[in-house]
VEXPA-409223 format. One line per 4 residues: their letters; for each residue z, x, y of N, C-alpha, C. Coordinates in steps of 0.001 Angstrom, whole numbers. Each point is the difference from the previous one (the first is absolute). Last residue first. Example, Ala and Ser with C-alpha at 12.3 -4.5 7.8 and 13.67 -1.06 7.14 Angstrom:
<sites>
SA = 7080 12850 -2250 60 820 1190 730 -770 1090 ~ -70 290 -5720 0 -890 1190 0 900 1200
</sites>
This chain:
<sites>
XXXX = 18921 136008 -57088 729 330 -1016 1086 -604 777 ~ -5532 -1371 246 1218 187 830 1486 232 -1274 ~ -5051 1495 -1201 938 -748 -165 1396 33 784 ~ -4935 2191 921 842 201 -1090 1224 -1230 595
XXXX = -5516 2125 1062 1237 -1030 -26 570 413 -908 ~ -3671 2496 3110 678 138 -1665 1182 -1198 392 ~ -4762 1815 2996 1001 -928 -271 402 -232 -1250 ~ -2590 4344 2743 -44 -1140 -1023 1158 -606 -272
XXXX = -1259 3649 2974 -37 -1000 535 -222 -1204 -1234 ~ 1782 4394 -1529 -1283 224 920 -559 -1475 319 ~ 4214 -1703 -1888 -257 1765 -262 -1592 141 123 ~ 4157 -3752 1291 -1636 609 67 -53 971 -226
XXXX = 3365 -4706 -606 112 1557 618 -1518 300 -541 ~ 3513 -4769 -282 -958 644 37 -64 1882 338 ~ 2824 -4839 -2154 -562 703 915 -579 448 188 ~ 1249 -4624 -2110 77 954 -300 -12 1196 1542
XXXX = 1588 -4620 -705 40 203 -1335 -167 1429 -154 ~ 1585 -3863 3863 -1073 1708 -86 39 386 -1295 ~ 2709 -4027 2360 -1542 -355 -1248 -807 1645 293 ~ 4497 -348 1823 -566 -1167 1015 -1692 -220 -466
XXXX = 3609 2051 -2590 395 -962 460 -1031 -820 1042 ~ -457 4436 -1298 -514 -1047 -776 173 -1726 270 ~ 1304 3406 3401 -1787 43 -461 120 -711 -1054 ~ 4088 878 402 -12 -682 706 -1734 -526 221
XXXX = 1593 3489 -2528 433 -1405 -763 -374 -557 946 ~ -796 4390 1268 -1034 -740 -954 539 -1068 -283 ~ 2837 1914 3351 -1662 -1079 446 -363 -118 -890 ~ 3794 2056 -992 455 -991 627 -1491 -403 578
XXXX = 161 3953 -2163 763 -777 -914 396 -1327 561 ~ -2050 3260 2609 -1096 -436 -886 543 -699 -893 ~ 1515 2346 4104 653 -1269 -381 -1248 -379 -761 ~ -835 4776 553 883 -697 676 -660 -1581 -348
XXXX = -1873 3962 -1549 389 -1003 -682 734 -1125 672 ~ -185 4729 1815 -404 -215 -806 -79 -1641 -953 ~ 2685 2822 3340 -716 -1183 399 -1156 -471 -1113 ~ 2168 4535 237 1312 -890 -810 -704 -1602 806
XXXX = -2364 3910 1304 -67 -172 -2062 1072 -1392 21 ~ -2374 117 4707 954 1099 -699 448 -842 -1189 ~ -2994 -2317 2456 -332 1210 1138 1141 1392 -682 ~ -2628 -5047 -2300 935 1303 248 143 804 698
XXXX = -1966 -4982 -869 21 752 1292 569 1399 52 ~ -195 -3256 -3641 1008 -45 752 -340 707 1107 ~ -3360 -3172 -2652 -43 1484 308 1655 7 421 ~ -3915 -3591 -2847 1432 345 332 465 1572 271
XXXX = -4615 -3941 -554 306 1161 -5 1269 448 472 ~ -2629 -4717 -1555 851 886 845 19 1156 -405 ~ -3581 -4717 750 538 1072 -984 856 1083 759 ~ -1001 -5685 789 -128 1516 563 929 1143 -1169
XXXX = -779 -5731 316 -358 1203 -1565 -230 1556 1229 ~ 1628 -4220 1857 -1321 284 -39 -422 650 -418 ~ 4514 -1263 -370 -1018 -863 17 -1405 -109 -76 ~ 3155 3847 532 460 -714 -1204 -1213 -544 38
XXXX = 562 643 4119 -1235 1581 -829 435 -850 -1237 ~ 2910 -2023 2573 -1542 -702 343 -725 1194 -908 ~ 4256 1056 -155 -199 -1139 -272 -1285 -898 -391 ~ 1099 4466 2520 -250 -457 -1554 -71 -978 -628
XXXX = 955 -208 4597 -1662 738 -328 -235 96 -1344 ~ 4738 -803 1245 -782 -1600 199 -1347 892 -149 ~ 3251 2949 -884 -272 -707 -727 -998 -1230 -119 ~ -648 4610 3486 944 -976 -200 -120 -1114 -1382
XXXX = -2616 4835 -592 -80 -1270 1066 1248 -571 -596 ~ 1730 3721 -318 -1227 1 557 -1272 -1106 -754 ~ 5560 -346 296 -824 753 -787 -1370 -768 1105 ~ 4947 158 2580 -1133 -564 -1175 -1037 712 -303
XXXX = 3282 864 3881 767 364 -1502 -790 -1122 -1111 ~ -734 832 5109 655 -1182 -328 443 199 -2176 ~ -1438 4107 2527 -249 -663 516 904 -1571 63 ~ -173 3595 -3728 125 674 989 -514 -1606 1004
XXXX = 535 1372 -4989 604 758 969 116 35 1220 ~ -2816 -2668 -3186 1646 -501 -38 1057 556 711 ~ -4865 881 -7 558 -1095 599 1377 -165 160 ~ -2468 2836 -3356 551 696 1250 505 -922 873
XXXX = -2558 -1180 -3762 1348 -628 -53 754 875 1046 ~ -5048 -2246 -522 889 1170 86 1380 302 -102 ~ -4745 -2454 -2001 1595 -271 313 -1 1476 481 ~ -5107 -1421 612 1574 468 -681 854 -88 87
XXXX = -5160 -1676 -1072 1293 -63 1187 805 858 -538 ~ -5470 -278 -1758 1479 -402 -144 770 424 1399 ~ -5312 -1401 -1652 1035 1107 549 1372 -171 -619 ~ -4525 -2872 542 516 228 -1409 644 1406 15
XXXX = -1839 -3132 3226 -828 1171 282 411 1137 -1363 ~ 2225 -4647 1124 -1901 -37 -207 -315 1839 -245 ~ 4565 -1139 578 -746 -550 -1610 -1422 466 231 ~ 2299 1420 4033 97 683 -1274 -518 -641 -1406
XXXX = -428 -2292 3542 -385 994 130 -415 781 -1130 ~ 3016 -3480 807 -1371 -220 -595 -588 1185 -205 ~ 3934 59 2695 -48 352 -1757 -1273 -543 -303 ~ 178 34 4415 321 1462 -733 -172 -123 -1389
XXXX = 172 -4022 1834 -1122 720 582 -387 1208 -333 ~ 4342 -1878 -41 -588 -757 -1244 -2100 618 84 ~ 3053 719 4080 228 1024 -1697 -263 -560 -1267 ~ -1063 -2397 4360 -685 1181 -278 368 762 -1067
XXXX = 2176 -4076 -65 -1278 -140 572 -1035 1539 -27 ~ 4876 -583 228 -555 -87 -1139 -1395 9 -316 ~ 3556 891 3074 -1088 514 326 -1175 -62 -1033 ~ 4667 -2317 859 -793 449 1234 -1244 590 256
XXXX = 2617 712 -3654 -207 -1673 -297 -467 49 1246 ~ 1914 4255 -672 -1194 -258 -278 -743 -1137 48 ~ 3311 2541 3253 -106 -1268 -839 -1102 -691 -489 ~ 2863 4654 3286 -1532 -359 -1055 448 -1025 -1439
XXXX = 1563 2294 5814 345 -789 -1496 -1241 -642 -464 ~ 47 3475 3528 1432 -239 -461 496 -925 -673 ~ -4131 3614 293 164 -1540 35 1439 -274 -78 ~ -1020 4570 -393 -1463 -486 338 -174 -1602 336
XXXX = 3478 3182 -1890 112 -334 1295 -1100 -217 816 ~ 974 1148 -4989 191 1342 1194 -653 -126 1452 ~ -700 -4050 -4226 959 1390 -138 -371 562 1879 ~ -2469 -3396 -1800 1214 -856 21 1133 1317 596
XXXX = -4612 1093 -1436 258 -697 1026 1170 -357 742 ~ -1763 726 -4571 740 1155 375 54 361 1697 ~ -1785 -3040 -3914 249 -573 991 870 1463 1040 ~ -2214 752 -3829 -1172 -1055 147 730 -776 1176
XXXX = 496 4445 -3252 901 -242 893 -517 -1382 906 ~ -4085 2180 -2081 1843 225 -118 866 -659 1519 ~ -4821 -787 -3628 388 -420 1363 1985 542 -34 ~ -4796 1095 -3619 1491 -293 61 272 250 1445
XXXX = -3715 1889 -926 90 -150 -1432 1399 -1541 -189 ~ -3981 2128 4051 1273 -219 -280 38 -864 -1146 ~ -3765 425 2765 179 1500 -140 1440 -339 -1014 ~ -3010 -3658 1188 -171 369 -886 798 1225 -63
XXXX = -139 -3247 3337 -500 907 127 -558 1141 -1379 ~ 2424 -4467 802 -810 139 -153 -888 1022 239 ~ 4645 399 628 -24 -685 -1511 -1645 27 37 ~ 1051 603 4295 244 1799 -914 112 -621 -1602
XXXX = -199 -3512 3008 -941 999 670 -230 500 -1278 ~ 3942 -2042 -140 -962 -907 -529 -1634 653 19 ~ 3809 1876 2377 307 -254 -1257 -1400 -886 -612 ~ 115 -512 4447 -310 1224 -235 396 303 -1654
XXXX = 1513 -3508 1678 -1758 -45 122 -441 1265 -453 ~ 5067 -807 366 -685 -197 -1206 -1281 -342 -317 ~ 1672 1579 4125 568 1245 -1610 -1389 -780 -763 ~ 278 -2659 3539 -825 1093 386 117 589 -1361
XXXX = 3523 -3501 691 -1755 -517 -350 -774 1140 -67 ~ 3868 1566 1904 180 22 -1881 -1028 -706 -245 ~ 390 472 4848 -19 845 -1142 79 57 -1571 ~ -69 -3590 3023 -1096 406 -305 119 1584 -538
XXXX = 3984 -2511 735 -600 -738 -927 -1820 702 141 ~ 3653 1826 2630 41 600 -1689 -795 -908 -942 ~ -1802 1082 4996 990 -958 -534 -13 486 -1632 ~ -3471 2567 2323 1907 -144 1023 682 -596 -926
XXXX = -5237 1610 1044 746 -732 -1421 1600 558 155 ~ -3856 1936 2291 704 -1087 715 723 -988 -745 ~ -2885 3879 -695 -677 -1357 -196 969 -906 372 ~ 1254 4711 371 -1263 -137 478 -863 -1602 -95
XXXX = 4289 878 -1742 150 213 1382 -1076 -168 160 ~ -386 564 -4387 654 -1624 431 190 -202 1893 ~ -1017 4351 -2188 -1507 -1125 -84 508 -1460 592 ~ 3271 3381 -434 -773 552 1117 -1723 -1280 -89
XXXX = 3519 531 -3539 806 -324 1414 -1093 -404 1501 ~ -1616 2138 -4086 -165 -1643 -440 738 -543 1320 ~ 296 4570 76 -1378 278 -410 -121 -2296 30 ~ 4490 2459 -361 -788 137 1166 -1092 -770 454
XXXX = 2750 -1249 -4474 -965 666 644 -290 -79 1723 ~ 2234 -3130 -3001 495 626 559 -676 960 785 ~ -1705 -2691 -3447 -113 -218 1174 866 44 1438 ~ -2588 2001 -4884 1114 -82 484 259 -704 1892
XXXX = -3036 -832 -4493 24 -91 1323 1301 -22 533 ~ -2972 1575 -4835 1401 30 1126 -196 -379 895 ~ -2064 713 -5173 -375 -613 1270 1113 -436 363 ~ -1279 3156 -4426 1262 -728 596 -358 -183 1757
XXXX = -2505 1798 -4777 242 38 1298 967 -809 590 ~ -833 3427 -4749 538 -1431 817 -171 239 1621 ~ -1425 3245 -2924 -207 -680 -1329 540 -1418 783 ~ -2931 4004 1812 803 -465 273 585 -1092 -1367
XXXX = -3430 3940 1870 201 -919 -1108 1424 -631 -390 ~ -3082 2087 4695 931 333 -1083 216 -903 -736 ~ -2848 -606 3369 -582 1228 -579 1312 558 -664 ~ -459 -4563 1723 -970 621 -700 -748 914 -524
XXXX = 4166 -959 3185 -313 -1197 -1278 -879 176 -716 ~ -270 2453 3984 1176 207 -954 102 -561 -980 ~ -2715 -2052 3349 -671 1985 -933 1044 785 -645 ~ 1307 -3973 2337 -726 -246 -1275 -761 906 -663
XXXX = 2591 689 3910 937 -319 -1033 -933 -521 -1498 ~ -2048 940 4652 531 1459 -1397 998 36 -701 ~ -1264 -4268 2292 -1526 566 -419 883 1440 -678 ~ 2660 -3293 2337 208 28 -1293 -1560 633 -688
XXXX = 808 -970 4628 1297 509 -65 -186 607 -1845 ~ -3381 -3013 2030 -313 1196 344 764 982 -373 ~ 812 -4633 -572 -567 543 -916 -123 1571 332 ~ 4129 -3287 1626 -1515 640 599 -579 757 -1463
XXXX = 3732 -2658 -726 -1434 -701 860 -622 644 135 ~ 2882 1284 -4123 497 701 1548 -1114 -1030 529 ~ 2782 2211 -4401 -787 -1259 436 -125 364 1301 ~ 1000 4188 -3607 -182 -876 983 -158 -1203 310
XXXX = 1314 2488 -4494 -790 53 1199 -124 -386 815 ~ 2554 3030 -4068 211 -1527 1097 -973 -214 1485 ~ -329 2141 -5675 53 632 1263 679 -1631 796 ~ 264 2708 -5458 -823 -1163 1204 431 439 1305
XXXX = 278 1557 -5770 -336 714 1826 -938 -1016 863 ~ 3602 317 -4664 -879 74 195 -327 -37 1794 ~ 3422 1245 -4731 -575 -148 1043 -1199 -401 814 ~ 3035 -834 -4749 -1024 -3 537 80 206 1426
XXXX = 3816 1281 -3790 110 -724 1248 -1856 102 249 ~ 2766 2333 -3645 -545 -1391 -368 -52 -731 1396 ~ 954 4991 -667 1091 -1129 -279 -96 -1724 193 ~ -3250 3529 584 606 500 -1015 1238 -765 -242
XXXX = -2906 -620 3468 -598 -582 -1368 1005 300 -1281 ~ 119 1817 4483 908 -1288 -253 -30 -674 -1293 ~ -2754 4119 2119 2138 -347 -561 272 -855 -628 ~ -4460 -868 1516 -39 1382 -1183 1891 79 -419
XXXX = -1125 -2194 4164 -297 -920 -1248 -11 688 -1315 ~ 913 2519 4169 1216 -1488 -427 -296 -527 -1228 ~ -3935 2735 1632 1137 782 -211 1142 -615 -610 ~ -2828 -2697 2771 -942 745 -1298 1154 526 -743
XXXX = 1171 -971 4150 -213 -1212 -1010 -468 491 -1116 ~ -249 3262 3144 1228 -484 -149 107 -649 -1133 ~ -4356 811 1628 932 771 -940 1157 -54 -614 ~ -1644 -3126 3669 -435 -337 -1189 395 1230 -1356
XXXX = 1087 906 4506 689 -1330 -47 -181 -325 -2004 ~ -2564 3582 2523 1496 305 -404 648 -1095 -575 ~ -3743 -946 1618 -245 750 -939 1073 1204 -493 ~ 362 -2559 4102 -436 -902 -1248 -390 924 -826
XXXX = 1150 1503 4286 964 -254 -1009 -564 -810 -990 ~ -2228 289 3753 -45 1248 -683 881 244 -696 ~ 283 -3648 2614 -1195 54 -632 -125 1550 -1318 ~ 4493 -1785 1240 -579 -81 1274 -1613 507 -1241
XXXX = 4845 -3491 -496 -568 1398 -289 -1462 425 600 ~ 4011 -3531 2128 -1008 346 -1228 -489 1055 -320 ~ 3652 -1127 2816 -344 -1203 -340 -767 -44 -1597 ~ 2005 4027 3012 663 -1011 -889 -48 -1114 -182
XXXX = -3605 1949 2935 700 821 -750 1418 -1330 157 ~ -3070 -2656 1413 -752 1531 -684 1068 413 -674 ~ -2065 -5099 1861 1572 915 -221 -354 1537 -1013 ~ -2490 -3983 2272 169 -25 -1328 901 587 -405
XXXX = -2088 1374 3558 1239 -1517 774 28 -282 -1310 ~ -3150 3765 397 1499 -146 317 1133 -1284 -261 ~ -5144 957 -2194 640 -786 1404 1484 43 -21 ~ -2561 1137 -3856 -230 1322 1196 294 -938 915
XXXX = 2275 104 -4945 -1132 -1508 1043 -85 1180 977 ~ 1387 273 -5597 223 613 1508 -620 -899 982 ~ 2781 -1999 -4061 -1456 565 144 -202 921 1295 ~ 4315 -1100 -3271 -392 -493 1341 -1304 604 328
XXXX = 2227 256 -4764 192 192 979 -698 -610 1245 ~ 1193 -830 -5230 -452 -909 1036 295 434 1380 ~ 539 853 -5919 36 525 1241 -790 -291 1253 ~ 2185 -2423 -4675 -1682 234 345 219 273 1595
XXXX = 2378 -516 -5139 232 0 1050 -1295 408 510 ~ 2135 -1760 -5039 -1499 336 991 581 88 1077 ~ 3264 -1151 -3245 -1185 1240 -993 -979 432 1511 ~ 5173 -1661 104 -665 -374 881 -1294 789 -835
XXXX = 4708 -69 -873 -511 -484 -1486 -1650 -608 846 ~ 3606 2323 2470 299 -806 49 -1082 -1106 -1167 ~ 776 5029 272 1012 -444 -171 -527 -1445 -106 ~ -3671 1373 1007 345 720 -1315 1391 -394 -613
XXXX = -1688 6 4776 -360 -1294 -786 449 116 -1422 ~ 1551 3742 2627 577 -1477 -15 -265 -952 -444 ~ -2715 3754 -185 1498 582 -899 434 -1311 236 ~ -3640 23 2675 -278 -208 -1543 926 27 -454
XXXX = 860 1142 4374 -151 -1478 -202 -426 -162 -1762 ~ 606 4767 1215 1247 -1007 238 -579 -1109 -83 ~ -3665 2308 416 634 -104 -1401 1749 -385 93 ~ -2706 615 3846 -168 -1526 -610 402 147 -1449
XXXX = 3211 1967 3949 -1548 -168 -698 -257 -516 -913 ~ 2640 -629 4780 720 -128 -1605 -1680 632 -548 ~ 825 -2742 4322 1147 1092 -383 -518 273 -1527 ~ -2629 -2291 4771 395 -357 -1320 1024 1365 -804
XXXX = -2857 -507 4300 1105 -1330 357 409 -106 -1748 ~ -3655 2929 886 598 83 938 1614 -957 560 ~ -4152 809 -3127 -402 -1129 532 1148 -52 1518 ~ -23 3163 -4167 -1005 -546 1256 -380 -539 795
XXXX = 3351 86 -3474 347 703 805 -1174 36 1563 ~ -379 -3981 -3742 546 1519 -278 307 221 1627 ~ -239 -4969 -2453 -638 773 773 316 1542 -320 ~ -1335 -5243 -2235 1446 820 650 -848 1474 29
XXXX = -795 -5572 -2761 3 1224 1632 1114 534 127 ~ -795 -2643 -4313 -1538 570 901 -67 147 944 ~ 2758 -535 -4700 265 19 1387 -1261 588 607 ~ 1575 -2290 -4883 -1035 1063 872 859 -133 1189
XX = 333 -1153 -5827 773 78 1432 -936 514 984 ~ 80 -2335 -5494 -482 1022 926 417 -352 1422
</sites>
């Protein structure tokens, strides 16, 4: 059995393709479960609005959608299912009608983000005076660690996604071991999972989402994974999944993971 557990639709504004195109592909690529992972709405601008994310009053379009996909799709042996991408963020206040979201639709995956590109995260670090790339990335990964114990989040994405779109001009995890070993506890203790992302590979310094040396240590400290390509269009689907699962084993991952209505299903790294 195969999964992929993020990727996005049209809604969200930054994505091509509909979501029954992505099923048709997992379908080609022998992929059974995919698990739709748009961008949650946030009412604070600096989070990024139109072509970032889909906007409040779109969710119940959003979820039809999904609904709808999964009925198609079924027919040619592909499982859909309907998660969302949520927020990380310090300020709690920021994330109050993100959680009245979280709890008034039935969501089957959550997926915890600190994009820290963001306006919205840009703008906290200015405000607290956190300058140097070495306290920025200490900060991510406090905050990471935050939003792990917070209980709202099923699976930590994209877990260094820092390193990317000019938020630090160089990110060396062994430098920061200390706190991201901090992170991954985290995740054991609070009995979550991480996720590979393999969108990584596209774009920034051209590595899978967390850098190998983090897996390494997650290896060590038994952290459970969840594997998404990030799809923003059908033909991303699956991306470099034939080249990280061996490598996940290689570094002792035996199996994986995925959630259908927030319940944890393992299945066997393939």
């Amino acid at each position: 059995m195969r999964v992929d557990s993020h990727m996005h639709t049209p809604l969200c504004g930054h994505a091509v393709g509909e979501p029954i195109e992505y099923a048709r592909m997992a379908a080609k690529l022998g992929i059974d479960v995919i698990t739709i992972t748009c961008h949650i709405p946030m009412r604070w601008a600096a989070f990024g609005q139109a072509g970032i994310r889909m906007q409040a009053e779109q969710l119940d379009d959003y979820m039809a959608l999904v609904k709808h996909t999964a009925v198609e799709a079924k027919g040619f042996g592909v499982e859909v299912l309907c998660g969302i991408e949520a927020e990380v963020f310090p300020d709690e206040s920021e994330l109050q009608p993100m959680d009245a979201i979280l709890a008034h639709y039935d969501f089957d995956f959550v997926l915890g983000s600190l994009h820290a590109h963001c306006q919205s995260y840009l703008d906290w670090l200015d405000k607290y005076k956190v300058k140097s790339d070495a306290m920025r990335i200490d900060s991510y990964f406090r905050h990471l660690k935050d939003g792990v114990q917070s209980g709202r989040y099923d699976s930590m994405s994209h877990p260094d996604v820092i390193r990317t779109y000019g938020v630090v001009r160089a990110f060396n995890p062994v430098l920061h071991e200390e706190v991201i070993r901090e992170f991954l506890q985290a995740v054991v203790d609070e009995d979550i999972c991480m996720e590979v992302n393999t969108s990584g590979l596209t774009k920034g310094d051209y590595e899978v989402h967390p850098d190998p040396i983090i897996l390494d240590w997650a290896s060590e400290m038994g952290v459970k994974l969840t594997i998404g390509s990030d799809s923003h269009w059908p033909e991303s689907v699956g991306q470099f999944f034939s080249i990280i699962q061996p490598m996940l084993y290689e570094k002792g991952f035996k199996d994986l993971h995925y959630f259908r209505a927030r319940q944890r299903l393992r299945i066997d790294m393939v």
